[in-house]
DSSP file (Angstrom, degrees, kcal/mol; ACC not computed):
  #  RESIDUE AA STRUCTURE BP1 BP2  ACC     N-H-->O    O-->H-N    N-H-->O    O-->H-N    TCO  KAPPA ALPHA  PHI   PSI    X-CA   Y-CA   Z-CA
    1    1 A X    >>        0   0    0      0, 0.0     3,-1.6     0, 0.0     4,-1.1   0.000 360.0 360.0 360.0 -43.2  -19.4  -75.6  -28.1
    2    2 A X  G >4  +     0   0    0      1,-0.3     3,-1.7     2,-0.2     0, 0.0   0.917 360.0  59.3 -84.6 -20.6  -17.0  -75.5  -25.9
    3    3 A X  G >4 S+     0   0    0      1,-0.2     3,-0.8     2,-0.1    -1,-0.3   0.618  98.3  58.3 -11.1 -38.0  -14.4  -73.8  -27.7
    4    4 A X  G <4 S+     0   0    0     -3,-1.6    -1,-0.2     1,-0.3    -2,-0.2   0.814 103.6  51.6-101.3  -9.0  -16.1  -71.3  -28.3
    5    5 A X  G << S+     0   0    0     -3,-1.7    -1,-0.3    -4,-1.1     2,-0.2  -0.175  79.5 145.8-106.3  51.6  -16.7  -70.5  -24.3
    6    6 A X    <>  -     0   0    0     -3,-0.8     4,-1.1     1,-0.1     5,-0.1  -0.364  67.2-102.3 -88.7 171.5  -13.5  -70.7  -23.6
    7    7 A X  H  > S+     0   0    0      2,-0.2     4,-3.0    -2,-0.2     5,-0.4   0.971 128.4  49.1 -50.4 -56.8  -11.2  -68.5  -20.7
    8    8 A X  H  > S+     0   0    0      1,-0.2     4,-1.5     2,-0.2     5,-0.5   0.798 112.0  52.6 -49.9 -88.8   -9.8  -66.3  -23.6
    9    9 A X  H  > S+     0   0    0      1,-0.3     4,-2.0     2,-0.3     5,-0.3   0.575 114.3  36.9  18.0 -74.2  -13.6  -65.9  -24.8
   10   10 A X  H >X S+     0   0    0     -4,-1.1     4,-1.9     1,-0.2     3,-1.1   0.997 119.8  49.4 -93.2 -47.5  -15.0  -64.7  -21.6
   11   11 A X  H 3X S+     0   0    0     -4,-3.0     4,-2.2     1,-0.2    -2,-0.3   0.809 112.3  46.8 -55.5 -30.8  -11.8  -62.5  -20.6
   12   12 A X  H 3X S+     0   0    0     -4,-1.5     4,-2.3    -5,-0.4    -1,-0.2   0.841 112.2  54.4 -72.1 -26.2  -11.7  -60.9  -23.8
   13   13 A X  H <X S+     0   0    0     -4,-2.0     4,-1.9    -3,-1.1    -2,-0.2   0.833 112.6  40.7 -57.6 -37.5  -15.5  -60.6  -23.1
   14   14 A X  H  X S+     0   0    0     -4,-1.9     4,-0.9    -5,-0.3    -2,-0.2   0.903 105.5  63.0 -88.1 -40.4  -14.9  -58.8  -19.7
   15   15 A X  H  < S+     0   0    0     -4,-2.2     4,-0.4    -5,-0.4     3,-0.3   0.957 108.2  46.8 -64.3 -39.2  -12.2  -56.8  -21.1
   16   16 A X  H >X S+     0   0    0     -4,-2.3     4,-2.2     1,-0.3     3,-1.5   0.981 106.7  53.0 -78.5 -34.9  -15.0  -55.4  -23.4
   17   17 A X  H 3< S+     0   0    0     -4,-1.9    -1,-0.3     1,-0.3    -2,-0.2   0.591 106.5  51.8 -52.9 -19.3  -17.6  -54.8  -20.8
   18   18 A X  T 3< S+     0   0    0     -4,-0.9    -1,-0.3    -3,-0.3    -2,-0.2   0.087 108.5  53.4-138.4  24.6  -15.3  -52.6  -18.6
   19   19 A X  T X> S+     0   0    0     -3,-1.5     3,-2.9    -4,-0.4     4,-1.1   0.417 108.9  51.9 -82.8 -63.1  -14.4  -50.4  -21.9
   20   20 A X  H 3X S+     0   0    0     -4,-2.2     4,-2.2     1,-0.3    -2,-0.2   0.631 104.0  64.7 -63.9  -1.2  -18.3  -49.9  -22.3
   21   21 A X  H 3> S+     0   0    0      2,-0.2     4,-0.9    -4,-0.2    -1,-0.3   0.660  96.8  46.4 -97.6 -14.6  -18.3  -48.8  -18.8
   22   22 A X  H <> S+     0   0    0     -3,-2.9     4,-2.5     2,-0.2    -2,-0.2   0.883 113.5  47.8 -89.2 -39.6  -16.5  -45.9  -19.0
   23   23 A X  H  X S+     0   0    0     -4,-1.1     4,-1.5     2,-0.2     3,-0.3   0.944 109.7  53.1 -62.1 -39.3  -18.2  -44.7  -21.8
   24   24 A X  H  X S+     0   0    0     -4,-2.2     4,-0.6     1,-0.2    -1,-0.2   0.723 103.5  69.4 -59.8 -16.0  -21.9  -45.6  -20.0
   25   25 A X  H >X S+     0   0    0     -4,-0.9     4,-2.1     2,-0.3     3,-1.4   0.928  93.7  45.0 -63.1 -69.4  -20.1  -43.5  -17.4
   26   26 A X  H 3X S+     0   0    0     -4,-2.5     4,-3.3     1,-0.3     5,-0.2   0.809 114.1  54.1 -64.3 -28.8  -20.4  -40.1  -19.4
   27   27 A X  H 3< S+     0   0    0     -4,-1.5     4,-0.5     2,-0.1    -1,-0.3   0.770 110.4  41.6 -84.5 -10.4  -24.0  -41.0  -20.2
   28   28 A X  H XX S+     0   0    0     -3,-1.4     4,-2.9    -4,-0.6     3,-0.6   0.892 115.1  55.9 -73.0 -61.7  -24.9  -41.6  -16.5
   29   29 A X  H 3X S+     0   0    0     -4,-2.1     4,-1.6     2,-0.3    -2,-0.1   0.902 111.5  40.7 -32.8 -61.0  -22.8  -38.3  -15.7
   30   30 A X  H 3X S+     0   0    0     -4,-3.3     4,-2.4    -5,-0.2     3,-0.3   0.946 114.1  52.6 -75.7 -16.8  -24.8  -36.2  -18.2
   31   31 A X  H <> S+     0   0    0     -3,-0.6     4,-1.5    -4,-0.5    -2,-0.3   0.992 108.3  48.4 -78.6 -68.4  -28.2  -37.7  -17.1
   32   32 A X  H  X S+     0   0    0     -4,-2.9     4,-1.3     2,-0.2    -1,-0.3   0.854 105.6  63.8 -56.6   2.4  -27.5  -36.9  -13.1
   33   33 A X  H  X S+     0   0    0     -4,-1.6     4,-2.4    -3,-0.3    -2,-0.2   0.883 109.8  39.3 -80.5 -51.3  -26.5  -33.2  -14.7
   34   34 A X  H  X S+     0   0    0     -4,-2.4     4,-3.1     2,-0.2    -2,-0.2   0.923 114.2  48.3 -31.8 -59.9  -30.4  -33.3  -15.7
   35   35 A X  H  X S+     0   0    0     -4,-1.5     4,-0.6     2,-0.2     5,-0.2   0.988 114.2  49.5 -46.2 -77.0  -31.7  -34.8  -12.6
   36   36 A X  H >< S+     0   0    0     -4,-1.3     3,-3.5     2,-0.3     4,-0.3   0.835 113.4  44.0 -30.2 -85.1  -29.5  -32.2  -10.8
   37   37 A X  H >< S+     0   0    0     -4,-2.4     3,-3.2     1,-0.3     4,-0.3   0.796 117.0  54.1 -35.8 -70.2  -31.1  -29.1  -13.2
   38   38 A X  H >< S+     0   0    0     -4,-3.1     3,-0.5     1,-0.3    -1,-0.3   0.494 106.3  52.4 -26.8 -38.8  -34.5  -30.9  -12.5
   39   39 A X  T << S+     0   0    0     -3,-3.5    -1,-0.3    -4,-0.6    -2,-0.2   0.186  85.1  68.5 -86.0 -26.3  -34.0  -30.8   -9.3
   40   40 A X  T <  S-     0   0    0     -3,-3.2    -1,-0.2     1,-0.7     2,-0.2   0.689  96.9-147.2 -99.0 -11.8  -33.2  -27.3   -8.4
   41   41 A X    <   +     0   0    0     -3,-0.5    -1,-0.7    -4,-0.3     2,-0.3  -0.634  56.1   7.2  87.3-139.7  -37.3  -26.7   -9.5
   42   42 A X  S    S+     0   0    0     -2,-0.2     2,-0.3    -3,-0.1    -4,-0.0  -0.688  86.5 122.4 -88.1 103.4  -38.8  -23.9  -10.9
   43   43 A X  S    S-     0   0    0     -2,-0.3     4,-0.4     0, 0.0     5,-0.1  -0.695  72.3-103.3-141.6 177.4  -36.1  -21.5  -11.9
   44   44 A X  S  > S+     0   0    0     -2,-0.3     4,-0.5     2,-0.2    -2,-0.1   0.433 119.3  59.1-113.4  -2.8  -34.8  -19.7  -15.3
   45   45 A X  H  > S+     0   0    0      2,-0.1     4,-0.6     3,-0.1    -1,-0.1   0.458 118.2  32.3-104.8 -42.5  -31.7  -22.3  -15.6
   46   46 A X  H  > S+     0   0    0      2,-0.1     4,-1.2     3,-0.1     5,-0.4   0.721 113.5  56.3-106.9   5.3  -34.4  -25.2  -15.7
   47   47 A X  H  > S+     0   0    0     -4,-0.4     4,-1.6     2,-0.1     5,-0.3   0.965 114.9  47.3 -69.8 -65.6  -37.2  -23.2  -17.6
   48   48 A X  H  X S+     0   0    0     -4,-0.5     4,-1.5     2,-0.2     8,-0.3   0.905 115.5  38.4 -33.7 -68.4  -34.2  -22.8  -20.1
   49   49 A X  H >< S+     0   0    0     -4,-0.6     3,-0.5     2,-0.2     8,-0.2   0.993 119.2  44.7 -55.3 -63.9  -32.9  -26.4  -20.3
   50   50 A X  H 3< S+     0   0    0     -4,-1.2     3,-0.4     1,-0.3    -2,-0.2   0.812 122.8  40.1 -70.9 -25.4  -36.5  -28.4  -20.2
   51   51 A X  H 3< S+     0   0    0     -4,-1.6    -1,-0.3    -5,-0.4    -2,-0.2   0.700 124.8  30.5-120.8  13.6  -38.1  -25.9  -22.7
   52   52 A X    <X  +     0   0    0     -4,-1.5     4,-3.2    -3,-0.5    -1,-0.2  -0.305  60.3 157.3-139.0  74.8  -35.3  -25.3  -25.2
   53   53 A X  H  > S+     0   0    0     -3,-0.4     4,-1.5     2,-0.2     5,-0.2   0.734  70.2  70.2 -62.3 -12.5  -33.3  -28.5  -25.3
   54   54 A X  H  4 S+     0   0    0      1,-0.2     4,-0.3     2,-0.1    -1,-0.1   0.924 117.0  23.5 -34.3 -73.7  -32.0  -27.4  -29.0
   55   55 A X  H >> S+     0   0    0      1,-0.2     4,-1.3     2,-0.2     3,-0.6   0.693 121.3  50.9 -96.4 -38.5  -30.2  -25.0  -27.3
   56   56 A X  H 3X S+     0   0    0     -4,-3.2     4,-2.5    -8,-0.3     5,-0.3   0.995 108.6  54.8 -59.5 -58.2  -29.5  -26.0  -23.5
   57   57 A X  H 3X S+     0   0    0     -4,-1.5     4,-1.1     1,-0.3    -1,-0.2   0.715 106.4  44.1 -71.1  -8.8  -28.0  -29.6  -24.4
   58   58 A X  H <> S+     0   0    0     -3,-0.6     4,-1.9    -4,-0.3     5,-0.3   0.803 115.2  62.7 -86.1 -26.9  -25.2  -28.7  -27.0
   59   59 A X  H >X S+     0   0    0     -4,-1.3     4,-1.4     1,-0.2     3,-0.7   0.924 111.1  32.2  -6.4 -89.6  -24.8  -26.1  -24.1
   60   60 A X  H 3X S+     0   0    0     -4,-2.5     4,-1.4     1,-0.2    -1,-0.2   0.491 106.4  60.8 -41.8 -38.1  -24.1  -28.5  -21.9
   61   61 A X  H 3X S+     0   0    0     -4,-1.1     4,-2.1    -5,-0.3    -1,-0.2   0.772 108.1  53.9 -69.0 -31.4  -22.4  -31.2  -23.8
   62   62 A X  H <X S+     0   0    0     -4,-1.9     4,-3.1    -3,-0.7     5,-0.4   0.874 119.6  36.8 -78.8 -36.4  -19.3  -27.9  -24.5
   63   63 A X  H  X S+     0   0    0     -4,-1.4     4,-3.6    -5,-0.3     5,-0.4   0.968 112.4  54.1 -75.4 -30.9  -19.2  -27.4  -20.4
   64   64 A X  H  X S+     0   0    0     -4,-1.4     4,-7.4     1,-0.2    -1,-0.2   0.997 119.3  34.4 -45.6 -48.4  -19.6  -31.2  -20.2
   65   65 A X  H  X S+     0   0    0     -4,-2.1     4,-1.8     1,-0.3     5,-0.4   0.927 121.1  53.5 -66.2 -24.3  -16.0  -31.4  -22.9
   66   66 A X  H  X S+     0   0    0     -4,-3.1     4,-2.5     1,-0.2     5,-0.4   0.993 109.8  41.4 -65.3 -59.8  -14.7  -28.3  -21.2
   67   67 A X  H  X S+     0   0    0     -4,-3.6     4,-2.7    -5,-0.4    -2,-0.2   0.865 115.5  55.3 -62.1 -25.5  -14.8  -29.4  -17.7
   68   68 A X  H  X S+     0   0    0     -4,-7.4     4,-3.2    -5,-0.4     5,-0.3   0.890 104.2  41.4 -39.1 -61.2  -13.7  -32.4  -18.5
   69   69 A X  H  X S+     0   0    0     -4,-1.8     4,-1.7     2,-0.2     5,-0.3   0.937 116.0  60.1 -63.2 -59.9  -10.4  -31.9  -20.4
   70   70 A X  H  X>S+     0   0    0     -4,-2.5     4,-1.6    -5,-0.4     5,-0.6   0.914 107.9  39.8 -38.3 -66.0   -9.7  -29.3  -17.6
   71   71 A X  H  X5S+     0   0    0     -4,-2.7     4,-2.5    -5,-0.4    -1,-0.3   0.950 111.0  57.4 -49.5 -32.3  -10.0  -31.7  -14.9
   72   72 A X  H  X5S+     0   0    0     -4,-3.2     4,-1.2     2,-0.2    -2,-0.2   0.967 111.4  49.7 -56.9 -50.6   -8.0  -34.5  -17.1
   73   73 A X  H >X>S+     0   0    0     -4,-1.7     3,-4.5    -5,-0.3     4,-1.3   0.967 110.8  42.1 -40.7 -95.5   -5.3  -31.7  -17.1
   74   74 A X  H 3X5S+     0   0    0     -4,-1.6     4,-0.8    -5,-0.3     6,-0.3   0.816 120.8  48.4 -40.2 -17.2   -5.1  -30.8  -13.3
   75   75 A X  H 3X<S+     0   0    0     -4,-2.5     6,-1.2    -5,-0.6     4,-0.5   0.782 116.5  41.1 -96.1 -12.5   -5.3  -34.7  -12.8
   76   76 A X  H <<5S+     0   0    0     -3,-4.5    -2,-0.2    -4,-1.2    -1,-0.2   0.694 116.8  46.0 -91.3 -10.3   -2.7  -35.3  -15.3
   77   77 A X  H  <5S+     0   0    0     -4,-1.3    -3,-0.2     1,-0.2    -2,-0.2   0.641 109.6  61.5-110.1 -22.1   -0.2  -32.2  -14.2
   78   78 A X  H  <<S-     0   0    0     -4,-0.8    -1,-0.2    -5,-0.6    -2,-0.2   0.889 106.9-132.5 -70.1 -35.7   -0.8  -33.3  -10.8
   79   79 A X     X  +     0   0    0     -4,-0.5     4,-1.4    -5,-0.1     5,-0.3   0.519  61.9 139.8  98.7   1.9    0.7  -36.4  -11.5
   80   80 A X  H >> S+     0   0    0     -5,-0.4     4,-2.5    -6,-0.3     3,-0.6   0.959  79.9  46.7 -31.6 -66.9   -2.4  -38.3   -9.7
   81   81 A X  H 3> S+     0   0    0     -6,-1.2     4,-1.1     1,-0.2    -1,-0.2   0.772 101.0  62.2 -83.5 -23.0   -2.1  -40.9  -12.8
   82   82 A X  H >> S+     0   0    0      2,-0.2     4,-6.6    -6,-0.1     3,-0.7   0.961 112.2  38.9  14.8-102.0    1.5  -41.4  -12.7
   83   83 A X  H <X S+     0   0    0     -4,-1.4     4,-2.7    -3,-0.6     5,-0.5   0.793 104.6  58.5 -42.4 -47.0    1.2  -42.7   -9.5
   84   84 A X  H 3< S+     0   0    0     -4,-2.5     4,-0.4    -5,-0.3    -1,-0.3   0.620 113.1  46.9 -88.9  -4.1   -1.7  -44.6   -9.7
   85   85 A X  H <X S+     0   0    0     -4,-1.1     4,-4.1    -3,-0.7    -2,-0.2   0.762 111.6  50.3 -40.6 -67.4    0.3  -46.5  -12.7
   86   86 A X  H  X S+     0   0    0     -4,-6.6     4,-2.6     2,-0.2    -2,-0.2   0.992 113.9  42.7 -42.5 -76.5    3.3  -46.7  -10.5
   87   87 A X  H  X S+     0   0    0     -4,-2.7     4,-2.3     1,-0.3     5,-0.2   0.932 116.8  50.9 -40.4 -51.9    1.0  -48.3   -7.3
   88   88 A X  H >4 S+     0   0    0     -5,-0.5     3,-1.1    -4,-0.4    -1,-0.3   0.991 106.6  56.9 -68.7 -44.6   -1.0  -50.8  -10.2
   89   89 A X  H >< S+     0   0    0     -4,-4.1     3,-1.3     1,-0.2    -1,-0.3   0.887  98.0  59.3 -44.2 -35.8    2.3  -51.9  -11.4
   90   90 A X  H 3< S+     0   0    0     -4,-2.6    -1,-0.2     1,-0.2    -2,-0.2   0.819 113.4  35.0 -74.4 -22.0    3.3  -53.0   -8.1
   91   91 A X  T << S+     0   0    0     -4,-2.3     2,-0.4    -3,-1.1    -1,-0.2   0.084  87.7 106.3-135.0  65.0    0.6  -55.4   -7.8
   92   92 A X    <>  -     0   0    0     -3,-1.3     4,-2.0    -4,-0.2    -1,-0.0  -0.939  60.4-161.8 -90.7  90.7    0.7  -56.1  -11.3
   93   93 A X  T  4 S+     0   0    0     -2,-0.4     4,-0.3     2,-0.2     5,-0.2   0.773  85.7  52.5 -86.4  -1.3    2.4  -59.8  -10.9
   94   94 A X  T >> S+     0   0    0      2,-0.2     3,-1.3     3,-0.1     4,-1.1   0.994 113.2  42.8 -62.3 -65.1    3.6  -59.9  -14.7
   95   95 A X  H 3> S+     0   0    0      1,-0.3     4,-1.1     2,-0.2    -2,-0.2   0.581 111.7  53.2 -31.3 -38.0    5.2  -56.7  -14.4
   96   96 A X  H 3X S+     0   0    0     -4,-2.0     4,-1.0     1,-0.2    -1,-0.3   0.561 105.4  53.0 -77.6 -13.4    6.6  -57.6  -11.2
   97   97 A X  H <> S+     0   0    0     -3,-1.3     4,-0.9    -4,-0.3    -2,-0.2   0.637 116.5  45.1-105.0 -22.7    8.2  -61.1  -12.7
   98   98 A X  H  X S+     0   0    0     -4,-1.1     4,-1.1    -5,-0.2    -2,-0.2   0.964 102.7  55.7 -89.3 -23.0    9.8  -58.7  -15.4
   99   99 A X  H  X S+     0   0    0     -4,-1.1     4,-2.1     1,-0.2    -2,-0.2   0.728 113.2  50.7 -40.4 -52.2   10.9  -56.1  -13.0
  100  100 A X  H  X S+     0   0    0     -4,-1.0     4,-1.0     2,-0.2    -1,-0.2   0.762 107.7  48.0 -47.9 -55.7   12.6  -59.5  -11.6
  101  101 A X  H  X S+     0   0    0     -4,-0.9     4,-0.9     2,-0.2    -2,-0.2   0.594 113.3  49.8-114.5 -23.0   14.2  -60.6  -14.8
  102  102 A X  H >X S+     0   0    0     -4,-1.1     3,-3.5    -5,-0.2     4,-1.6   0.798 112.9  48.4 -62.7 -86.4   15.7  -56.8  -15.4
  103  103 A X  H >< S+     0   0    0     -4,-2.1     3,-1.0     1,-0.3     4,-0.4   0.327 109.5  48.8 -17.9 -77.2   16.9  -56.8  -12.2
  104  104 A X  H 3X S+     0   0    0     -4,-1.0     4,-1.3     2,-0.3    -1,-0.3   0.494 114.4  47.0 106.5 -74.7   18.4  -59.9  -12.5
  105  105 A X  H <X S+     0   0    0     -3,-3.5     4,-1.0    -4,-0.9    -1,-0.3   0.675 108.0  53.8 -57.5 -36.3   19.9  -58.9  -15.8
  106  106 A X  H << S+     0   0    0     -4,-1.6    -2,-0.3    -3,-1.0    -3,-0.2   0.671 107.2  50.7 -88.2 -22.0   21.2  -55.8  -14.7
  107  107 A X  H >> S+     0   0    0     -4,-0.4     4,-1.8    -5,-0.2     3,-1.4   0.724 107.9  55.5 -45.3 -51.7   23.1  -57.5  -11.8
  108  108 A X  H 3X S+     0   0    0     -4,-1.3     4,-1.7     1,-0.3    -2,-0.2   0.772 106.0  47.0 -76.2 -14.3   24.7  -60.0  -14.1
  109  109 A X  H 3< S+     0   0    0     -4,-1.0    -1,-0.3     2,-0.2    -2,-0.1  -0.216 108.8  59.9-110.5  56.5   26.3  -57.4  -16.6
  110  110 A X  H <> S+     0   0    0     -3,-1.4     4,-1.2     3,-0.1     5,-0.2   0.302 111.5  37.1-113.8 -32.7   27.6  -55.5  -13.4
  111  111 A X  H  X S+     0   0    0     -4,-1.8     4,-2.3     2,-0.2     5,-0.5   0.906 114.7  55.7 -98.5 -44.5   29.5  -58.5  -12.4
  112  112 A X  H  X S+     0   0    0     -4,-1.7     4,-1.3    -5,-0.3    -1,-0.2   0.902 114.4  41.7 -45.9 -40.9   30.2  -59.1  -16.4
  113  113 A X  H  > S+     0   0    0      1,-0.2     4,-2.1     2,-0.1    -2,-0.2   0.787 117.8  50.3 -93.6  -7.2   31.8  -55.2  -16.4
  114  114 A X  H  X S+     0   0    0     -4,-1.2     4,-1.2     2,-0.2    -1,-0.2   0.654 110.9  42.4 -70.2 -35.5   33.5  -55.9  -13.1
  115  115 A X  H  X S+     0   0    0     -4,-2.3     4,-5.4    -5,-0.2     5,-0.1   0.897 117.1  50.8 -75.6 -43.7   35.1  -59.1  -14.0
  116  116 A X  H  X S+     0   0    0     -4,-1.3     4,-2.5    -5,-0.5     5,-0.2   0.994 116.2  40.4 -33.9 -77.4   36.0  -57.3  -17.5
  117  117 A X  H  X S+     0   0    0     -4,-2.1     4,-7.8     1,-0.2     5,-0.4   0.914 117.7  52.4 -52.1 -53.3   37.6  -54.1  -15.5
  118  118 A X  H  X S+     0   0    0     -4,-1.2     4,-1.1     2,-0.2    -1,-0.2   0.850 113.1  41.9 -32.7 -64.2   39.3  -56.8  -12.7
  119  119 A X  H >X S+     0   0    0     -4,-5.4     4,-0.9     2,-0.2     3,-0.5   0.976 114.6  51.8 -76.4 -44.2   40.9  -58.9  -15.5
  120  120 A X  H >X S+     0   0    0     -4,-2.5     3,-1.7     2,-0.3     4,-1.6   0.988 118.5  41.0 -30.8 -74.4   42.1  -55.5  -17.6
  121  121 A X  H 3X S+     0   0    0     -4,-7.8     4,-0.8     1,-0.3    -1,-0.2   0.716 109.6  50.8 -87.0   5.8   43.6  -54.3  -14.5
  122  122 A X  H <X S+     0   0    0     -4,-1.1     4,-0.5    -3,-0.5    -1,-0.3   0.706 104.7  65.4 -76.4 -27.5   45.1  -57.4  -13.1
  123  123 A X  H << S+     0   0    0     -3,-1.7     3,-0.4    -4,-0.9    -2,-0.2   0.796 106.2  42.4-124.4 -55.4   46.7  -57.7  -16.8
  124  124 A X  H  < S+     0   0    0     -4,-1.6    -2,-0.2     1,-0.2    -3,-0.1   0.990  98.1  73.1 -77.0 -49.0   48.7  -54.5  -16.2
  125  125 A X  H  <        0   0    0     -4,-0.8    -2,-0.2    -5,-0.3    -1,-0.2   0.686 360.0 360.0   4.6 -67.8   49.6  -55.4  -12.8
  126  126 A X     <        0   0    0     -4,-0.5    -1,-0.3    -3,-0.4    -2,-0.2   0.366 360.0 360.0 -91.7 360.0   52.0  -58.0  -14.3
């Protein structure tokens, strides 16, 4: 029993819940655009919607995909997510312990092509 409720088990468990969230996300999104339309009362924009949902909600769903991708664009050309990579990598501490072990690496064949160049030109020297 307990095997099977083990740390991997429940992280891989959480890892799926906070995928399912982004997607319950676009269904909470288009349900407040309903509330919203609901909202505005009696008008020809919710007369429309609430008595022909055939037609209003594939409507909706093409502004939903449009305004979407558009914003994903301006957030992606902005370079918002970039950054907000950059930032979570820094207090990322695996990334940071690899960051570490480049570094690290990248010091030691500087001193490897320095010692290299050093003995080469100490060689003609004599």
């Amino acid at each position: 029993m307990s095997s099977r409720f083990n740390k991997k088990s429940l992280i891989r468990w959480k890892v799926y819940i906070d995928r399912s969230k982004m997607y319950i996300g676009y269904v909470q999104f288009l349900l407040i655009i309903f509330v919203f339309i609901k909202s505005l009362g009696d008008n020809l924009v919710t007369e429309f919607v609430f008595n022909s949902p055939m037609i209003a909600v594939p409507i909706i769903l093409v502004i939903f995909v449009i305004a979407s991708l558009l914003l994903g664009y301006l957030d992606s050309r902005l370079g918002f997510r970039e950054e907000e990579i950059r930032n979570h990598s820094r207090s990322n501490p695996v990334l940071m312990e690899i960051q570490k072990s480049l570094n690290e690496l990248n010091d030691k064949v500087a001193q490897m092509e320095q010692s290299k160049t050093n003995k080469s030109s100490g060689e003609t020297d004599t």
